[in-house]
N, C-alpha and C positions, 0 to 999 in steps of 0.2 A: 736309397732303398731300391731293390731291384724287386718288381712288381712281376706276377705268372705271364701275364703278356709278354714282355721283354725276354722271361726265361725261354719262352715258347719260341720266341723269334731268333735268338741267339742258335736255339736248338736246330731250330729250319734250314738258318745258313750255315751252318755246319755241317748240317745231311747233306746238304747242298753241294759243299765242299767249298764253301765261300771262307776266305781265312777274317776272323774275326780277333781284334785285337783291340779292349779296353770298350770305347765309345765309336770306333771303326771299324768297318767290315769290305769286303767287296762284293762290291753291287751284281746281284743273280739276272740283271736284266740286261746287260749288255756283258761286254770283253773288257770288264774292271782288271788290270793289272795296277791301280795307283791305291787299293781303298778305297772310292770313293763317297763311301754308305755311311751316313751317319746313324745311328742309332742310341738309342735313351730312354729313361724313362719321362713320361708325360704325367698330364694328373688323373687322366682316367684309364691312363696303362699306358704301351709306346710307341714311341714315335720313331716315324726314319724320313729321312732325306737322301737323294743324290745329287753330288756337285760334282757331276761328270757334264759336262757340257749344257744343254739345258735343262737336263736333270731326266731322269727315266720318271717314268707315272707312279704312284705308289699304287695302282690296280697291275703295272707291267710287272712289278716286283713280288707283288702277294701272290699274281699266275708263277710268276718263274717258281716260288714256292711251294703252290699250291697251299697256300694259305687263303683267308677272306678274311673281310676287315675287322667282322668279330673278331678274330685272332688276336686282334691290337690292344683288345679291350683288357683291363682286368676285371671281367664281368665272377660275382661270386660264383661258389661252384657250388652244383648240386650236388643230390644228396649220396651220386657215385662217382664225386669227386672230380667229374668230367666239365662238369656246364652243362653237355648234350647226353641225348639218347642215341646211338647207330639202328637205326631201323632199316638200311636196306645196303649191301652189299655187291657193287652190279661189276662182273668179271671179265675184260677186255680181251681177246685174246687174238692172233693171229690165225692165215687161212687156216691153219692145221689145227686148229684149236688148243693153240700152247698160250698159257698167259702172258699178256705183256704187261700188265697192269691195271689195277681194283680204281673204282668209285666209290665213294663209301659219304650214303646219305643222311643226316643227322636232324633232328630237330632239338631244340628252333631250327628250321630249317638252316638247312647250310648243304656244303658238296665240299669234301675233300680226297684227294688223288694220291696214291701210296704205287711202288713197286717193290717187289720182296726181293732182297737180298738176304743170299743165305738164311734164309727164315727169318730174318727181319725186317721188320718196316721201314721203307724209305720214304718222306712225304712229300715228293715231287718226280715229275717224270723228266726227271734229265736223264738226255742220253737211250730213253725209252722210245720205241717205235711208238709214236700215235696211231692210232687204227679206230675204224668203225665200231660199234654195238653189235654184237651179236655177225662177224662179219664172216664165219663159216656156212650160217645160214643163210645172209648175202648174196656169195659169189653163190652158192646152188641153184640159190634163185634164180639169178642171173641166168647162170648155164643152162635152167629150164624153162627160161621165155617168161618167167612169171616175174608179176610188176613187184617193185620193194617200196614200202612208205618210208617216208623221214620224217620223224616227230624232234620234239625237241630237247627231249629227257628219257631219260632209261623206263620211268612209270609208264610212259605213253606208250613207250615200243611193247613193254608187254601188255599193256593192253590192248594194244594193236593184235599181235599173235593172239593175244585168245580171242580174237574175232574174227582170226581165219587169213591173217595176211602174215608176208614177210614184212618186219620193219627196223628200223636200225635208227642212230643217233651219232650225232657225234660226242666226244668227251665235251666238258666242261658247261656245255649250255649255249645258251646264243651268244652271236659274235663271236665262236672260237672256230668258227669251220674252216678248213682249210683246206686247198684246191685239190690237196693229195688224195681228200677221201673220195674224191668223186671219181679217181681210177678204178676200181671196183666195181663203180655203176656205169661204167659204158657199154651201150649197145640197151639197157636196161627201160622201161618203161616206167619214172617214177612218181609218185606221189608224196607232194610236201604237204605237211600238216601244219601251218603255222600257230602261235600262239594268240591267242585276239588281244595284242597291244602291241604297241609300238617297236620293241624291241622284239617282238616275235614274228612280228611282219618284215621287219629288215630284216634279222636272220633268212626267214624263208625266202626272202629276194634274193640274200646272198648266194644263198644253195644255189638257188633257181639260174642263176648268173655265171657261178660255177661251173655247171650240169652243162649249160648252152652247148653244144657241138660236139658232145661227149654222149649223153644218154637219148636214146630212139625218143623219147620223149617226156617231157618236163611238167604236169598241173600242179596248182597252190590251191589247199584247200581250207577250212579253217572249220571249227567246231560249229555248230548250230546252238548248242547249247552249253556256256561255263565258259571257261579260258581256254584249253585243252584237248587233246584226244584224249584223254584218260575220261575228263568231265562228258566229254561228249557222249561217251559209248556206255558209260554208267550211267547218265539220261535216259537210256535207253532206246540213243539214235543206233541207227546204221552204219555200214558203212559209205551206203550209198547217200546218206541224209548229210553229209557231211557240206558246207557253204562254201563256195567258189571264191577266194579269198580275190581283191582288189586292192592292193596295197595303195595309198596316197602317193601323186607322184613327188618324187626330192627337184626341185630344181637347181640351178648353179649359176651362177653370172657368169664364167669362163666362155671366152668368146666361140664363134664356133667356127669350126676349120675351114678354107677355103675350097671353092668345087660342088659337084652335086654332092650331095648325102641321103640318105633314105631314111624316113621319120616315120616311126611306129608308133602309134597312141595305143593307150588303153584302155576300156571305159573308162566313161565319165570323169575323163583328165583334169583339167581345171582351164580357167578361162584365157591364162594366159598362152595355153599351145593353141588357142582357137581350132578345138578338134571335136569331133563330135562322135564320139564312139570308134571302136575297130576301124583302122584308116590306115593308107601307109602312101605315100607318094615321094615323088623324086623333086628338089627342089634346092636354086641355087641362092646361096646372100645376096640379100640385097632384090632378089625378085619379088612381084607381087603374094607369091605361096611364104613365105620366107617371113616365120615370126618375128616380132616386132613389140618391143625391145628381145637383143640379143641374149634370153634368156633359155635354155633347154633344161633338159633331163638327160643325164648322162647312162638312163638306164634305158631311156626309151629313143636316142639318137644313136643309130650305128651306121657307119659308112660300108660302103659293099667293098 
């Protein structure tokens, strides 16, 4: 028995232009010329596998889709035949303002990615220019000295603008930024909005890390009140009320390179950089400056 999940999925790789044959397919996440996708039904809808080497992620293959793991489900359908409702419609376009492709957000929450062909819906962006939120209003910004915020969702950026800023996003949510859209913001003054948890703080690291040498200047800031900028500003903050975000630092065991190197702390780092606030000094391994055990922060170590 083939279950609506499965038919859904079948469906995807095919828009895809992934050739599908029987309980095979080829895998949308890497240069599959062998089949290597297995697909099925499961017992609470389908399943897939890839046996291309150590296998692609089933989150790399639902992106290549633009699918999410509800998709997998055979979850019942409501009562407009969907499962979801489309409550918000957010339109991508390039500098000229020509569409490159829709976000289209759903409750129960979810996010799905479509480009139109010949008036049809395609549901993924292959082959699609990725580009910023609102990115005609961007680059003006840009070209007239005025700073642009980066929230983390399409709801934040417009509630951002009706508080009197440029702001922008990338597609898909955190963890999809990519190095490309920070060309845009160079020379620009910008403002991150991160999300107050963990995957919203690394996103804005990410940006932030991107942006480095690119934009006049980079702040991380975070809501005072809710998870959000959306939450924040329907609170009734500011934008000036906004909290000075401090992200936790990651450390790593990878040793550290040989020679001077320059170490930047950031508050209230933790115990094992032994630093004490805003700090930055030159120091060689193995010297008395020279942390102990060979542990760093790959975000807060950079060599000149």
């Amino acid at each position: 028995m083939t279950g609506p999940a499965l038919t859904r999925l079948r469906r995807a790789l095919e828009d895809h232009g992934c050739r599908v044959r029987g309980s095979s397919a080829q895998c949308p996440a890497h240069d599959d010329r062998q089949a290597s996708l297995s697909i099925g039904q499961g017992n609470a809808g389908a399943v897939l596998k890839c046996h291309a080497g150590n296998g692609c992620a089933t989150d790399d293959i639902l992106e290549a889709l633009s699918l999410s793991a509800a998709d997998l489900l055979d979850e019942p359908r409501a009562r407009n035949g969907r499962g979801y409702e489309v409550t918000a419609t957010y339109c991508y376009t390039d500098e000229a303002g020509v569409p490159q492709f829709y976000a289209e957000r759903r409750t129960p929450k979810d996010f799905r990615q479509y480009h139109v062909v010949n008036g049809r819906k395609v549901w993924n962006l292959s082959g699609v220019r990725r580009v910023l939120y609102q990115l005609p209003k961007v680059t003006a910004a840009v070209a007239a000295g005025q700073a642009v915020w980066i929230a983390e969702g399409e709801k934040d950026v417009l509630a951002l603008e009706a508080a009197g800023v440029t702001a922008t996003c990338n597609p898909m949510g955190a963890g999809k930024w990519r190095d490309e859209y920070a060309g845009p913001l160079a020379g620009a003054d910008v403002v991150i909005v991160a999300d107050r948890d963990d995957a919203g703080r690394a996103h804005a690291a990410a940006v932030a890390r991107s942006l480095a040498g690119k934009a006049a200047s980079v702040r991380v800031v975070e809501a005072a009140e809710g998870k959000d900028a959306a939450d924040h500003l329907a609170a009734g903050h500011g934008l000036d009320e906004f909290a000075v975000s401090t992200p936790r630092a990651v450390h790593t065991s990878t040793p550290p390179r040989r020679g001077p190197m320059t170490r930047t702390f950031s508050p209230g780092c933790c115990a094992t950089c032994g630093c004490a606030g805003w700090s930055a000094r030159t120091a060689t391994p193995g010297s008395p400056t020279w942390p102990s055990p060979a542990r760093y922060s790959t975000t807060r170590y950079r060599w000149p």
